[in-house]
C-alpha positions as CSV (number, residue, x, y, z in Angstrom):
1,X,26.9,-5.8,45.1
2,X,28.7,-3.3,42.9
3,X,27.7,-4.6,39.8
4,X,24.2,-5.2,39.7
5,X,23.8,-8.5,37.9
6,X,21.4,-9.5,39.4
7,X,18.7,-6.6,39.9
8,X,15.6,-7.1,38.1
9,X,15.3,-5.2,34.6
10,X,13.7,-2.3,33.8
11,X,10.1,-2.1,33.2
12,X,11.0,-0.5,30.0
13,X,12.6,-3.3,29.0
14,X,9.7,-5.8,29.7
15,X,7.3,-3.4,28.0
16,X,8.8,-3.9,24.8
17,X,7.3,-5.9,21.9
18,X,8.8,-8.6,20.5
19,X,9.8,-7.7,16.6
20,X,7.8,-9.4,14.4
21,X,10.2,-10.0,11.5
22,X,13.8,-11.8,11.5
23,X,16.2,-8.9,11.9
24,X,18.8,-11.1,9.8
25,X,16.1,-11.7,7.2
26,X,14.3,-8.7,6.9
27,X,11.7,-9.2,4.1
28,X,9.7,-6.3,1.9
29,X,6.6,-7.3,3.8
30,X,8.2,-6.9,7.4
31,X,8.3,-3.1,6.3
32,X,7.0,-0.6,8.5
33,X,6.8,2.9,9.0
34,X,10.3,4.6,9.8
35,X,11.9,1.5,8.2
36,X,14.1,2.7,4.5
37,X,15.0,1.0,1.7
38,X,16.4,1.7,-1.9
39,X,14.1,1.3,-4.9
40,X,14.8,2.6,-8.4
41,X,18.4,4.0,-7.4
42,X,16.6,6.1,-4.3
43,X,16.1,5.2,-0.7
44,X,12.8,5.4,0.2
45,X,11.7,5.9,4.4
46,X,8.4,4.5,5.4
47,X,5.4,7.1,6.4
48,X,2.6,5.9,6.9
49,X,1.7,2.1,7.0
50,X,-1.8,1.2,6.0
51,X,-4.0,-2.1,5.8
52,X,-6.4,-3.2,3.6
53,X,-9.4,-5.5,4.6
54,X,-10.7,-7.5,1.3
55,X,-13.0,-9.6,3.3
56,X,-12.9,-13.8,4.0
57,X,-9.4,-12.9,5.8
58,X,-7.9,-11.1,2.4
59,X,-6.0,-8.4,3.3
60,X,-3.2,-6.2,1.9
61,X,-0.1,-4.0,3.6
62,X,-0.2,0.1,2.0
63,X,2.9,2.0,2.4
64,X,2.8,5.5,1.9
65,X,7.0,6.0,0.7
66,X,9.1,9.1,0.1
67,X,12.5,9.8,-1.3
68,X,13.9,13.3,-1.0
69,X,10.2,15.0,-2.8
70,X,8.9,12.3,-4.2
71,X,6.0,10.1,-2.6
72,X,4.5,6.9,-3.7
73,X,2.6,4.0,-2.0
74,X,3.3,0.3,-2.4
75,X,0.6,-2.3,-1.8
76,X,1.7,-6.0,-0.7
77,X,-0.6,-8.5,-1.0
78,X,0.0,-12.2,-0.7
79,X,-1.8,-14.4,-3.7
80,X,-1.4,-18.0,-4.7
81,X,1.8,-16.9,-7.0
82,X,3.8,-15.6,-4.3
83,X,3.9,-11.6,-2.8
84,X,2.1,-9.1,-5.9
85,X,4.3,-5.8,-5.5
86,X,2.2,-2.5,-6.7
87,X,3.7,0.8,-6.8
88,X,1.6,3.5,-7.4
89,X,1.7,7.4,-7.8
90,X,-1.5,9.9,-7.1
91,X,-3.1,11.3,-10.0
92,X,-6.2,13.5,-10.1
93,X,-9.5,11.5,-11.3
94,X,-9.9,14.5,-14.4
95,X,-5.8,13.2,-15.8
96,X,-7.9,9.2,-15.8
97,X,-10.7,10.8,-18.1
98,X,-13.4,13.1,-18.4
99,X,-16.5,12.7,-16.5
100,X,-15.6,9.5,-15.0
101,X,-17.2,10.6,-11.6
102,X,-20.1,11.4,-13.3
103,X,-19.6,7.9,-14.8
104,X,-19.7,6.6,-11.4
105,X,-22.6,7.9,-10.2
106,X,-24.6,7.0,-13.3
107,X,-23.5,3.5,-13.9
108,X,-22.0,2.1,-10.2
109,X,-19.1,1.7,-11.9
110,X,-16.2,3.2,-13.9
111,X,-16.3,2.6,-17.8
112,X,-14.6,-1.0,-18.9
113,X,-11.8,0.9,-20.7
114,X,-9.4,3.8,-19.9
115,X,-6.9,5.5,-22.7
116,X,-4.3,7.0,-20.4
117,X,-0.9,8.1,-21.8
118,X,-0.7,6.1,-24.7
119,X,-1.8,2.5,-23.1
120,X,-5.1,1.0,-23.3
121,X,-6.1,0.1,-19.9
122,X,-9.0,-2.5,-19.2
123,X,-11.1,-2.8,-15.9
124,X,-10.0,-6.5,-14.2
125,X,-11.5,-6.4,-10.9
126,X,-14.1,-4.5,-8.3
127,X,-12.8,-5.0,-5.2
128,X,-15.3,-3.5,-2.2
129,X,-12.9,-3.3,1.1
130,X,-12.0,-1.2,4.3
131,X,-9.3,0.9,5.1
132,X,-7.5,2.2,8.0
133,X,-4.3,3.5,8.9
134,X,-2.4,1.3,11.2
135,X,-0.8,3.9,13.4
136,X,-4.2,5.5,14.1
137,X,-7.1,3.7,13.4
138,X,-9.1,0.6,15.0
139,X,-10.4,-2.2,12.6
140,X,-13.9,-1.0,14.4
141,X,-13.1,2.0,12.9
142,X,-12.1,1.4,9.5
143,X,-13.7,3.2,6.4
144,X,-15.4,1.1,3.6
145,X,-14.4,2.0,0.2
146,X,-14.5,0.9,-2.8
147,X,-11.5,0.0,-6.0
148,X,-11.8,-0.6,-9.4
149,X,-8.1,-2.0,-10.7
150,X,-7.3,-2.2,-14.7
151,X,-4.3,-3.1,-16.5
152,X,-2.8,-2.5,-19.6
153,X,-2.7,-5.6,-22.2
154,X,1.1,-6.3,-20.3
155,X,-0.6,-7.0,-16.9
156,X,2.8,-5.4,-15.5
157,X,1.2,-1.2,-15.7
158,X,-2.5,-0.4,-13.9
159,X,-4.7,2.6,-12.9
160,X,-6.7,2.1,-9.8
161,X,-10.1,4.2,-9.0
162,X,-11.4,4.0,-5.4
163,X,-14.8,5.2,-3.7
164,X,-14.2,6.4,-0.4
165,X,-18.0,8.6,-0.2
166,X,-20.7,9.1,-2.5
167,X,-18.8,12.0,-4.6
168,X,-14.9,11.4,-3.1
169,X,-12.6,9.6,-5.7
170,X,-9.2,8.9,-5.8
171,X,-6.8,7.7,-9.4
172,X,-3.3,6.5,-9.0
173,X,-1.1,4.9,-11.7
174,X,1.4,2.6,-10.9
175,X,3.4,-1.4,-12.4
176,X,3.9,-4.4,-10.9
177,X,7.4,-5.2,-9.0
178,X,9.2,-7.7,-7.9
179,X,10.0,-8.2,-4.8
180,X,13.9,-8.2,-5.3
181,X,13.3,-5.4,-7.0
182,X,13.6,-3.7,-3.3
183,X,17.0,-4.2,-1.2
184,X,18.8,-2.7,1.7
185,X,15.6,-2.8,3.7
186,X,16.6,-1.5,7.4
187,X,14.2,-1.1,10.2
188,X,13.9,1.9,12.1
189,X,16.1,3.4,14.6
């Protein structure tokens, strides 16, 4: 037969996974790394997609974004109230506060308040958790951590601290989104 109709398909095609979102539909949490979107008049690609292991079956999507020079990470987590949207930007632990390492490794724990750029922020929760990058790690192999979230007296602006080894800390300062907030999410090529 000239046509082939009926020869069996490629093994490439059988080997490929099913998509696990609704292409018609696609949501903020079906993003994934190559996938774009616009956000605060940019488009944003995907990077790097992370997840975050709370414990009793809590976990939480990271996103590491960038538009043009400018890199952020979004955290998706699913709560009672619908899908909490955090955007966040890297800052050095010495812009939080002085001495807070120290702090740390004094106390267990971060100090109940933080003065940051004219807000008060107040420490909320202690979350202990693992980490690993999706694209490269195992959940065997994930790396324990742990996060100290506050907010500002809105509950819409927050600093996070994280743990990740006895003297390695992280800051980043983000707000709360919506999830329309996000649009012309497209998956990857």
């Amino acid at each position: 037969m000239a046509f082939g109709f009926f020869k069996k398909k490629k093994d490439s095609d059988a080997e490929k996974k099913p998509l696990d979102y609704d292409p018609l539909n696609i949501k903020l949490k079906d993003l994934h790394a190559g996938f774009v979107f616009d956000f605060d008049f940019k488009t944003w690609e995907v990077l790097e997609e992370y997840e975050y292991d709370w414990g009793d079956y809590m976990f939480s999507k990271g996103l590491k974004i960038q538009a043009d020079t400018d890199i952020k990470y979004l955290t998706l987590s699913n709560t009672p109230q619908g899908l909490e949207v955090v955007c966040t930007s890297s800052l050095k632990l010495s812009e939080v506060g002085t001495n807070i390492g120290r702090i740390i490794l004094a106390e267990g724990k971060p100090p109940a308040r933080i003065d940051f750029q004219g807000k008060i922020y107040y420490r909320e929760r202690e979350s202990p958790g693992f980490f690993r990058n999706v694209a490269t790690t195992s959940r065997e192999e994930s790396i324990e951590f742990m996060s100290w979230d506050y907010y500002d007296e809105s509950g819409i602006y927050l600093i996070s601290i994280e743990q990740w080894d006895e003297e390695d800390f992280e800051a980043s300062v983000g707000q709360l989104y919506q999830e329309y907030d996000f649009t012309s999410i497209l998956p990857s090529a």
